[in-house]
Structure formats: C-alpha cells, structure tokens
C-alpha positions as CSV (number, residue, x, y, z in Angstrom):
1,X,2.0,15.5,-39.6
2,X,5.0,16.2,-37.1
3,X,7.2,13.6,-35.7
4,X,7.3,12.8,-31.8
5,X,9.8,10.9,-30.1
6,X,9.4,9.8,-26.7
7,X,11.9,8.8,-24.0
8,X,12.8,8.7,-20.1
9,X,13.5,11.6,-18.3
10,X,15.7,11.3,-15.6
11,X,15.9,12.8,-12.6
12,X,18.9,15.0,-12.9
13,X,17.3,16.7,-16.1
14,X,15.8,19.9,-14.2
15,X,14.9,21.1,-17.3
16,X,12.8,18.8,-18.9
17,X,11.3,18.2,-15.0
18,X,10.3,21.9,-15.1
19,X,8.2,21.2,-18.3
20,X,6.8,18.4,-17.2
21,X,5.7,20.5,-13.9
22,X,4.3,23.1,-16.2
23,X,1.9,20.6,-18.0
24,X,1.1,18.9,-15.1
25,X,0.1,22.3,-13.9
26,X,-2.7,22.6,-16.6
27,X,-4.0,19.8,-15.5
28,X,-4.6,20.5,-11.9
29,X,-2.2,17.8,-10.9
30,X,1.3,17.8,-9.1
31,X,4.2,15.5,-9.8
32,X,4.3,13.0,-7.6
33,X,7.6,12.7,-4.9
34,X,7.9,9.0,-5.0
35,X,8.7,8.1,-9.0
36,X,10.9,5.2,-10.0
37,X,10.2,6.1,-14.0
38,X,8.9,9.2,-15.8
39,X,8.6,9.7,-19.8
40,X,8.3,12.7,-22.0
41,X,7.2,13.1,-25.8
42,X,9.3,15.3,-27.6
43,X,7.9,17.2,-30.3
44,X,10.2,18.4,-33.1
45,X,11.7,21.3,-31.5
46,X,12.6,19.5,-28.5
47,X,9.5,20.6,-26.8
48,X,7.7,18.3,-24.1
49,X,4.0,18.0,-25.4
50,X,3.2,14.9,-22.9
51,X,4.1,12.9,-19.7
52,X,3.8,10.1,-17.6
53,X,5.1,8.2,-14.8
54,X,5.3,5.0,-13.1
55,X,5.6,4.0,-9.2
56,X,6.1,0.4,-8.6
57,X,3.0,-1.3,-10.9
58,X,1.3,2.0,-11.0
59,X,1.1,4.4,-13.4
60,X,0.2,8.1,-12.5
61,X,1.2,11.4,-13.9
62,X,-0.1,12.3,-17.0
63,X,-0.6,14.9,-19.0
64,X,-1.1,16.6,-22.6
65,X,-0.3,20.3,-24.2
66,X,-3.5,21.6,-24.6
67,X,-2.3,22.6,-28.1
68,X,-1.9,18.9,-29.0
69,X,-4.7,17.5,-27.6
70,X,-6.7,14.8,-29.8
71,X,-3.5,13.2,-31.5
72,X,-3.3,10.2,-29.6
73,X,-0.3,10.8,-27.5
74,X,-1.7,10.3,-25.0
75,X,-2.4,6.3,-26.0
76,X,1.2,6.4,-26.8
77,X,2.5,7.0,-23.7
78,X,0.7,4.8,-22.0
79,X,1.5,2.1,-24.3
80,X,4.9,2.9,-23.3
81,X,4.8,3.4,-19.9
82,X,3.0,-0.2,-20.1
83,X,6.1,-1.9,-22.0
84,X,8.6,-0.8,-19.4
85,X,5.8,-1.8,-16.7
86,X,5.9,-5.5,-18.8
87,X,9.8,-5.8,-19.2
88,X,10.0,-5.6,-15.3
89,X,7.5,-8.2,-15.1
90,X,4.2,-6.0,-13.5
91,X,2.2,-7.6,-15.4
92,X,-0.9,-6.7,-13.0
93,X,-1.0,-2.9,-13.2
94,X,-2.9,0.3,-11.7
95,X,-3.6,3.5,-12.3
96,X,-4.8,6.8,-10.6
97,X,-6.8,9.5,-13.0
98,X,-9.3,12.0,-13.0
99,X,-13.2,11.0,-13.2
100,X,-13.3,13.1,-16.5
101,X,-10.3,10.6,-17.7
102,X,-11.9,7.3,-17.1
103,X,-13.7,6.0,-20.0
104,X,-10.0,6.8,-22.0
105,X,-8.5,4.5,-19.5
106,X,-11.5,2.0,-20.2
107,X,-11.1,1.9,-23.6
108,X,-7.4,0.9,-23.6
109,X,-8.4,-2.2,-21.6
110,X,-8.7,-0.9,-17.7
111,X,-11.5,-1.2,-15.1
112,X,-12.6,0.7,-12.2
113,X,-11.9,-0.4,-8.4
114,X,-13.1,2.7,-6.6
115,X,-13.5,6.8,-7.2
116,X,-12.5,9.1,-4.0
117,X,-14.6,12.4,-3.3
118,X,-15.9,12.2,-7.1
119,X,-12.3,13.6,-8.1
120,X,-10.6,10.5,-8.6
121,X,-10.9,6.9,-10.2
122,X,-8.5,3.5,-9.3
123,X,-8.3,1.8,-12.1
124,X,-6.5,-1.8,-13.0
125,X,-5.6,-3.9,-15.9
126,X,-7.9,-6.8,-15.2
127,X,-11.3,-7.4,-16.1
128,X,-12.3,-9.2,-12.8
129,X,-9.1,-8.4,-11.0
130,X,-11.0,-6.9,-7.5
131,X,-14.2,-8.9,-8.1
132,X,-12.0,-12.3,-7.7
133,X,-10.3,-10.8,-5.0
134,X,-13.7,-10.2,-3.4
135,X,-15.1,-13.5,-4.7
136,X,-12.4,-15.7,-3.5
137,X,-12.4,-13.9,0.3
138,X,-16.4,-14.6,0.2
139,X,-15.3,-17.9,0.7
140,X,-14.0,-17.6,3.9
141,X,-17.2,-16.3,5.3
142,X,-18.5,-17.5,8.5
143,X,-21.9,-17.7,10.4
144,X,-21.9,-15.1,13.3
145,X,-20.1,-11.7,13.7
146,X,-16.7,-11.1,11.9
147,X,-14.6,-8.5,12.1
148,X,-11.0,-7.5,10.7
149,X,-7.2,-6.9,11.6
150,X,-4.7,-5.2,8.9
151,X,-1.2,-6.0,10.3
152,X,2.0,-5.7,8.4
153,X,3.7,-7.4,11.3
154,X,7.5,-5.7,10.6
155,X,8.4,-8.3,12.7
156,X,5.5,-9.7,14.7
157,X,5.5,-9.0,18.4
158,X,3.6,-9.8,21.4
159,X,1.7,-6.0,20.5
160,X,-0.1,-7.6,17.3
161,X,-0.3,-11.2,19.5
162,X,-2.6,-8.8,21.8
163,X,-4.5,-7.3,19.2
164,X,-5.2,-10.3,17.5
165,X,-6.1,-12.3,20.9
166,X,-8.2,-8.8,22.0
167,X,-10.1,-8.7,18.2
168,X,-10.5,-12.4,18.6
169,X,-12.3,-12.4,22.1
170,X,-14.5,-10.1,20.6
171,X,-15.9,-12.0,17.2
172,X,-16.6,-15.5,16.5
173,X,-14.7,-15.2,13.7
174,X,-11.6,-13.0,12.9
175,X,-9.8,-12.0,9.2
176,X,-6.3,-11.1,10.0
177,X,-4.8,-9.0,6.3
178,X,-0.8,-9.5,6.8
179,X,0.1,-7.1,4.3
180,X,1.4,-8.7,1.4
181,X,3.7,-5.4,-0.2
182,X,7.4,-6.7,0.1
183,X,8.7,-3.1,0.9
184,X,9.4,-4.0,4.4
185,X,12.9,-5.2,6.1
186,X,11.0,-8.4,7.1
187,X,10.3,-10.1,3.9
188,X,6.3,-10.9,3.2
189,X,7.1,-14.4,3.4
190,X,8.6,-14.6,6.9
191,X,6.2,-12.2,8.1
192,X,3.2,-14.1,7.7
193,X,4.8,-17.3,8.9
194,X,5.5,-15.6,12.1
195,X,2.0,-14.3,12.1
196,X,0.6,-17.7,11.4
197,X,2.8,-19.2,14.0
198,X,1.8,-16.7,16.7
199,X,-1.8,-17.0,16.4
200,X,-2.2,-20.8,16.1
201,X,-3.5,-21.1,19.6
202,X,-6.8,-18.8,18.7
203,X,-9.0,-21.0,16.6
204,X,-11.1,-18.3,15.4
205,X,-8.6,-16.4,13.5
206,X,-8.5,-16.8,9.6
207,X,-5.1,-15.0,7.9
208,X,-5.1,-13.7,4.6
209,X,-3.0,-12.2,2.2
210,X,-3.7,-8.3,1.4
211,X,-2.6,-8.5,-2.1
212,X,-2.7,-5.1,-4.7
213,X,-6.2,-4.4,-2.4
214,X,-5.0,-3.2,1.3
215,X,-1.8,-0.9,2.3
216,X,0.1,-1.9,-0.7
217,X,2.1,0.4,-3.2
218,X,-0.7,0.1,-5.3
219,X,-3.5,1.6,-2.7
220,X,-1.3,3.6,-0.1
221,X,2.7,4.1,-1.6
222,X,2.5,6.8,1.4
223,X,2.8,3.5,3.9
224,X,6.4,2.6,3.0
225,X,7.3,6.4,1.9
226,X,7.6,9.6,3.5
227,X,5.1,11.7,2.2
228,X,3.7,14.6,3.1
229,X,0.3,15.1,4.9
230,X,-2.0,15.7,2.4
231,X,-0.8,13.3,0.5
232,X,-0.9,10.6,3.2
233,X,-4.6,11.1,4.0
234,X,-5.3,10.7,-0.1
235,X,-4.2,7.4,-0.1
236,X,-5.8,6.1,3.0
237,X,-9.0,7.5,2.5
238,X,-8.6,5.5,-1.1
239,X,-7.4,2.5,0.7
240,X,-10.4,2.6,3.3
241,X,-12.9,2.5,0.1
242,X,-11.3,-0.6,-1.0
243,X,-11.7,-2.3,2.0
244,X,-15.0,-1.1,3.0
245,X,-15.5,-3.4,-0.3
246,X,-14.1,-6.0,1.2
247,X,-15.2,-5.9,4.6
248,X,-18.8,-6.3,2.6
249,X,-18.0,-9.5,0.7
250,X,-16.6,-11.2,4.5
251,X,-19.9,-9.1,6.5
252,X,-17.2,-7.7,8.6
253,X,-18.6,-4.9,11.2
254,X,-15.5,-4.4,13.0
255,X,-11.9,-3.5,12.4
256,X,-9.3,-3.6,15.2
257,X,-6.1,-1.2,15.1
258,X,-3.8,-0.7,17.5
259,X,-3.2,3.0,18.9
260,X,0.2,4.5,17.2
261,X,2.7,6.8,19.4
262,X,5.2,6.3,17.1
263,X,4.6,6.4,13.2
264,X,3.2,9.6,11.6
265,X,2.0,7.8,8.8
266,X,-0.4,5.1,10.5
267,X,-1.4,7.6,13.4
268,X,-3.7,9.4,10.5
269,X,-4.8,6.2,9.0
270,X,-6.2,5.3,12.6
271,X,-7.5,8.9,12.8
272,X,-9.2,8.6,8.7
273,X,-10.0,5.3,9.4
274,X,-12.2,6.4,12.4
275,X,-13.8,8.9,10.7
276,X,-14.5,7.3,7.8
277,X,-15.6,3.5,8.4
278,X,-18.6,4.3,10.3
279,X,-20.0,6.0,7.4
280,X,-19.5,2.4,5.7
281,X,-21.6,0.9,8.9
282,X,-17.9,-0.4,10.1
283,X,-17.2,0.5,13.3
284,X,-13.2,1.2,14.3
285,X,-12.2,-0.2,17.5
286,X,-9.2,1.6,18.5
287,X,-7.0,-0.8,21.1
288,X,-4.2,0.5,24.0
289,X,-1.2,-1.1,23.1
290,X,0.6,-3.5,24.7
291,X,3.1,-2.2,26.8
292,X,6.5,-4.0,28.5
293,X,7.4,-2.5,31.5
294,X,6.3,1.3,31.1
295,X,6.7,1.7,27.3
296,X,4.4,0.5,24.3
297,X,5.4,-1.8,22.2
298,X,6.8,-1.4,18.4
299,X,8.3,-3.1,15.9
300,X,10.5,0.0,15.4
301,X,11.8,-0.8,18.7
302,X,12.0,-4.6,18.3
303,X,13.9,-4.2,15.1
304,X,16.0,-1.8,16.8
305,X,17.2,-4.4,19.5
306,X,17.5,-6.8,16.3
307,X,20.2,-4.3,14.7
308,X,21.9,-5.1,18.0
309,X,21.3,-8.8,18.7
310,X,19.7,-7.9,21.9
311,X,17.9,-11.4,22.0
312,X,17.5,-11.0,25.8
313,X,15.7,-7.6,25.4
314,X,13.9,-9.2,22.7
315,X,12.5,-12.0,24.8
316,X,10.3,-9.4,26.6
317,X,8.6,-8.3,22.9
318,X,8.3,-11.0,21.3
319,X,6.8,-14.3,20.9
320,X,8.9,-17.5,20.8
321,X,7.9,-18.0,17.7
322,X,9.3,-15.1,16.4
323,X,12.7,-15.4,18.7
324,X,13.3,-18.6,17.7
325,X,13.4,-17.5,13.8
326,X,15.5,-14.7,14.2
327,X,18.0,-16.6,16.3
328,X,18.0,-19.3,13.8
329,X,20.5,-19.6,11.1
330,X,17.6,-19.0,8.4
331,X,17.5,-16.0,9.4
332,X,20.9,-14.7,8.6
333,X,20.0,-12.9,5.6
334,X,17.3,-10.9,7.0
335,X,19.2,-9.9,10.3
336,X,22.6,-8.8,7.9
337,X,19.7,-6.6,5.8
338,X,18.6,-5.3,9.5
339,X,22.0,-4.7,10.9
340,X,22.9,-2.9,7.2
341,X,20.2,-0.6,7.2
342,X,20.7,3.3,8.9
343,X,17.0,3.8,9.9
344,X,14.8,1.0,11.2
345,X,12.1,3.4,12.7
346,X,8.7,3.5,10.1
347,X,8.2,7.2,9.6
C-alpha cells in the first residue's frame, strides 16, 4: 500500500504548480487565478498524484492521477481542504465540480444549488441551506407585482436612490438585495444602513440581505476580482440561475439594473443578465443612469472624491444620509481604509 502525504503548496513553488497544471489538464479544467490555498498529495517519490484548492468558503480545483484513481484521495483532500476551511471559521462551504463528479460530492455530505449548461454543479455543505434561504424570502411576499434590485451600494449615491425610486414607481412592491460579501471598501454593515436610510421615504421597498446566494465570492468571485472574460460570464450566468430561483419563491417578474459606463465586470452581467432572464420569464429593465451635471454617476467617482475629502463635490452625489455618515466621526475608520487604498475604481 504506498504512503501519501499531503500538504500546501505555495505560490512561489513553480514546480509543484506545474504538476498541479498538468493534472488539472487531464481533467479538462484550468487552475483558477484567484486562490487563497492550494494542496497537493505527495506520493512516495515526491510525485503530485492529487489537488485542490480553496477561494474564500469555496472549494474548487480538483483533480486525481488517472493512475491512482479509486484510492480515496480524493476523499482525503477534501477532508483537508475542509479542516483548513473549519480552522478559519467557514463553516458554511461551497463547491464547483463537474456533473459526472456530483454524486462523490453528495456522498461526503454536499447538496446541489444549481448545474450551468449541464457541465457544471454548485454544490454546498447544508442540507437545506438554499431551500431556507428561499423559504425565509417567501415570507416577504406580497399581493401584486414585485420586482427586484441587486445593489452592492460601494457607498450609496443618489444613482442607486434613482434606481430604487424608478424600480419602485414601477411595482407595488420592490426587493432591494444589498450585497452582503464584505469584499468591498464600504463594509456590509454601513452599506446597508445607508441603503436603508436612503430609501425610507418609498414605502414599497423591502431590503434584504444577499447572503452566499447573489454576487458573493461564493456565486460570482469575478465581482470583487479581476478576471478575465470568459471567466466573468461563467460566474454570472451561475449567479443568474440562482436568482432566477429566487425571483420564483418572491414571484418577481422584473429586475432593475442600472446601465454601467464604467466597470467591465458588471457591464457583462447587465449584457448576460439580459439575455438570459427572459428565458426564466424575468424581464431586465435596463435604467439611464443618473447623471450630475453632464457625467453619470458612480461610486468609483464618489469614493474618489472621498479619498480626497471633497465633501462639497460630494454633496452633488450623494444623499444626506450618506454625507452625514462619512463626515461623521464613526466613520473615521472606513475613510483612513479609503484614503489608504491606490485604486478605488471597481474594475
């Protein structure tokens, strides 16, 4: 019986990395650019016979020799990939893999949230982890037409006060998703007090948390990464299945998005999104922006004047609400991590 040991491999280690590329390679898959952890088992000779990664509470990336397939490493990885995932606290885990590979993933305790083009299955670690979701929004539900607004809201401005007022005109009753990913400057919890604050006065509003479900690391890493293109539209076309889902459980019809001039990435989630949620009987409403004076606006721009305490700049961007906060002594910490940062512009 040989021996296996298994480690991390870090990123400097080109050669292990190489292997690792080369297994991958059998298996149709490419390592992934974003990793924060990656492990190899070492057979005897020092040879890598199996790998797999994590990103944030995912796991992705895996792969076994053809020569030792049937040996359980690949059980063993994953139970190890799963102890680091538990020592940083993720407790509530996900994972990407191919059709052919779900019932493995099944068997060690994981359940499906959604497939993409029949080549690949979301999986997580909890038995009625998306159905509670679902469940728990159900309750929300309202008599008339509903529709939806996904908003990470980096800080809000008067552009997603407009959407939401727009969307709300338009709907008796409105879900507003503040994404709940804390992988923005703006942490989650400021940023859905200012959206809560800036949409008091519409009573037909309803905001919600996005949790693992919408634009999180879990659904769409490509959201707070750079990425490149093929990889971008992957993950939204995953993340528009999941809330097509969602949409169901609230009998959303509509979803509201704001054009994008600016960011690459949410320019071809508008573009997939308006291909694809029709084909869910969804349709995409696709708004102008707001503008001030002759320009859109952004919150790459509004955190831009925040890196330079332009408050009077600000005044034409933002809502009070949102002013008032960041000219506040509370928010001291989040303006020094603004101020400290090199690149405030999303890609």
């Amino acid at each position: 019986m040989s021996e296996y040991t298994i480690s991390q491999v870090r990123p400097t280690d080109r050669r292990a990395l190489a292997q690792i590329d080369a297994l991958l390679k059998q298996e149709g898959i490419s390592r992934d650019a974003n990793l924060d952890y990656t492990c190899a088992m070492y057979d005897e000779d020092y040879q890598i016979v199996a790998t797999g990664s994590c990103f944030a509470n995912t796991l992705r990336c895996f792969a076994v020799s053809s020569s030792h397939q049937g040996e359980g490493l690949l059980n063993q990885v994953i139970t190890h990939l799963m102890d680091i995932q538990y020592q940083r606290g993720n407790l509530h885990l996900f994972l990407y893999t191919k059709i052919n590979s779900a019932k493995f993933f099944h068997d060690l305790g994981f359940y499906e949230i959604a497939r993409v083009d029949d080549t690949l299955v979301f999986m997580e670690n909890r038995r009625n982890g998306f159905a509670g979701y679902l469940a728990d929004l159900s309750q929300t539900k309202r008599e008339g037409t509903s529709a939806a607004l996904v908003m990470n809201a980096n800080p809000f401005t008067l552009g997603h006060q407009y959407l939401a007022k727009t969307a709300a005109s338009r709907c008796d009753t409105l879900h507003i998703f503040i994404v709940s990913e804390d992988a923005s400057l703006v942490p989650f919890s400021v940023r859905k007090r200012l959206v809560l604050a800036g949409t008091s006065h519409l009573p037909n509003v309803i905001c919600h948390d996005s949790g693992p479900y919408i634009i999180s690391n879990a659904t769409f890493p490509s959201y707070f990464l750079k990425d490149e293109e093929a990889v971008i539209k992957s993950h939204a076309r995953l993340d528009l299945i999941i809330f097509s889902r969602i949409a169901e459980a609230l009998s959303v019809t509509c979803r509201y998005v704001g054009d994008e001039p600016f960011s690459q990435v949410t320019a071809i989630y508008n573009q997939i999104m308006a291909d694809q949620l029709p084909a869910a009987g969804i349709d995409c409403v696709i708004l102008p922006r707001k503008q001030s004076g002759d320009k859109p606006i952004s919150a790459s721009c509004v955190r831009q004047l925040l890196q330079k305490k332009d408050f009077e700049s600000l005044k034409l961007l933002v809502p009070d609400s949102t002013l008032d906060y960041f000219k506040s002594e509370e928010a001291k910490p989040v303006m020094d991590r603004i101020c400290q940062t090199d690149n405030v512009v999303h890609y």
